[in-house]
Every structure is written in C-alpha cells, then in structure tokens.
N, C-alpha and C positions, 0 to 999 in steps of 0.2 A: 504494500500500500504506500501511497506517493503522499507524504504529508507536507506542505509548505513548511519551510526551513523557518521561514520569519515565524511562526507562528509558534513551531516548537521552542523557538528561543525565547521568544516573549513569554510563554508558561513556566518553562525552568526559570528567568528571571522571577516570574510571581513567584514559583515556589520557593526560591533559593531566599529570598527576601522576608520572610515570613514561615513557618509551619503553616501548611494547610493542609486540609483535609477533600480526602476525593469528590465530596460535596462541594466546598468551594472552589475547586479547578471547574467541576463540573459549569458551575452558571458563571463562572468567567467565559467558559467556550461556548455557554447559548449565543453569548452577542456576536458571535466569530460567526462568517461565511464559513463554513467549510460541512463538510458533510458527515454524516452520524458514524460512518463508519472511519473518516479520519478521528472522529472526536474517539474515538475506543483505542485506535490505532498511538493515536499520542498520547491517549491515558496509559498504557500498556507501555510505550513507553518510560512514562515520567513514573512510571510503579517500578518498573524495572532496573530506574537510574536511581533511584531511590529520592526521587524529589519530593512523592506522595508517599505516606506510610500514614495509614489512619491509628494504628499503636501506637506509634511514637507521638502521633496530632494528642491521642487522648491521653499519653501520660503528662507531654507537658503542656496540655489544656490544665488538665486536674492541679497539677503544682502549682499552675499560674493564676487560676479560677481560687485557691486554695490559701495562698498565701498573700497574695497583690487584693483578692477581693474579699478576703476573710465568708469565702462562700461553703457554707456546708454538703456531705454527700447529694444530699435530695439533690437540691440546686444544678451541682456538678452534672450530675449524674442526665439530669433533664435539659440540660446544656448541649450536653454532647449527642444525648436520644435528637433534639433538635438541627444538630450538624450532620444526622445521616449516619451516626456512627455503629454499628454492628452490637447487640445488644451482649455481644460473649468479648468484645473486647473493651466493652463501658466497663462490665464488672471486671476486668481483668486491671483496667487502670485502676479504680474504685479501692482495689483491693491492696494496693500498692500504697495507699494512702497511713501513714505514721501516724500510729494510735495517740504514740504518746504528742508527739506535733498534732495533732487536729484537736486531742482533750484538753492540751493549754491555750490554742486558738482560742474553743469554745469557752473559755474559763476568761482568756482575755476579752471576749466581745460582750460575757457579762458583765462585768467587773470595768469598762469604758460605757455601757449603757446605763449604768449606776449613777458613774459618776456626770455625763451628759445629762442625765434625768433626774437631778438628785428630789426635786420634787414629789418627781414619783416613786422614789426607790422603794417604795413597798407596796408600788402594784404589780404582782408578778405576772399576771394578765398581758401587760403589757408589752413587758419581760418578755414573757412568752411568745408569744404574737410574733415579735421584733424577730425572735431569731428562729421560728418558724418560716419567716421571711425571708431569711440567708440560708435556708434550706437543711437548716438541722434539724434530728430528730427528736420528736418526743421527748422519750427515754432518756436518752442522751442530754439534753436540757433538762430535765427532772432530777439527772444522777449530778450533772453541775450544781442545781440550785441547794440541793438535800449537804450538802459538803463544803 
C-alpha cells in the first residue's frame, strides 16, 4: 500500500511530540484526504515504529491524571474508557497505581479541602461529595476520614 510520505511524517511528528493514543491518531487522520485503507496502513505502521502504544498512552495517562490532577481511580479509569482504550489494558495501568502514593494523595486532598473550607470542616457531606468528584472511592474516602 502507497501511503503519502508527507502525511506519515506529519503523524510520527504528532506522535513523537506528545503520547497518544490510537484514538487520537485516529481523528487526526479523519481531517486527512487519504483513504480508509491508507489510514490502517499508516496506523500499522506508526504501531509498529512504536509511535502509538495505547499501554504505555495508559500508564502515563494514569501517573499524569494521578499526580498533576490529584484525580482518583474512578476518574482515571473513565478517562481512559473515554480515549478508546481496551478495557484489559485500563485495568492493567489501574493496577500499576502505588497504594501507598494514591492513600497519601487521598489523605492530602482531605486535609487541603479542610483547610480551603475551614468553614465547613465539619461537613463531611461535603467532604465527600468533593472527592467523589476527583473520582475516589467510597470506601477508600470513608477509610481516610475514620483515621
């Protein structure tokens, strides 16, 4: 298959510039002229140069959703279902996630909404709510707040 040379080069640049995910190559190449079968032919490419790898997109999605957005599993986890990503390699990154790093995250995002809130600091409602919202669990916030 004859793929235009500019065209490959211009998606290895996207990709080299950024992680992405084969979701995102893909609706870069809707706006492209070229045909369904070059678009397979240069994804297959750019999988095999290793410019697309949606494992490696979702492990440092996860670190980066994780630590830069102080975003919890749910969140992550629903991020990445949303970028197209394969539901046996979400939980594969998921899984990769540092017990002890995400239970002092969540112990720091109480303990800053405390103090933001001081107001409220004794509506746990709120509390709750709040980091329900950044996509932690339950559980997980109930075992913070008991400690």
């Amino acid at each position: 298959m004859d793929v235009p040379a500019d065209i490959l080069v211009k998606l290895e640049r996207y990709c080299a510039y950024q992680e992405r995910c084969e979701a995102d190559v893909r609706k870069k190449m809707a706006g492209m002229t070229i045909s369904s079968a070059q678009r397979e032919e240069i994804m297959r490419r750019l999988k095999e140069q290793s410019f697309v790898d949606d494992a490696r997109f979702a492990a440092l999605y996860v670190r980066g959703k994780m630590r830069e957005n102080q975003w919890g599993r749910l969140k992550i986890r629903q991020g990445l279902y949303a970028k197209g990503i394969a539901p046996e390699i979400i939980d594969q990154a998921i899984a990769e996630i540092d017990e002890e790093e995400y239970t002092s995250m969540l112990s720091e995002a109480v303990d800053k909404w405390k103090r933001l809130n001081s107001a409220d600091a004794d509506d746990r409602s709120k509390l709750i709510r709040s980091l329900l919202t950044k996509g932690f669990e339950m559980g997980e916030i109930l075992s913070i707040l008991k400690s």
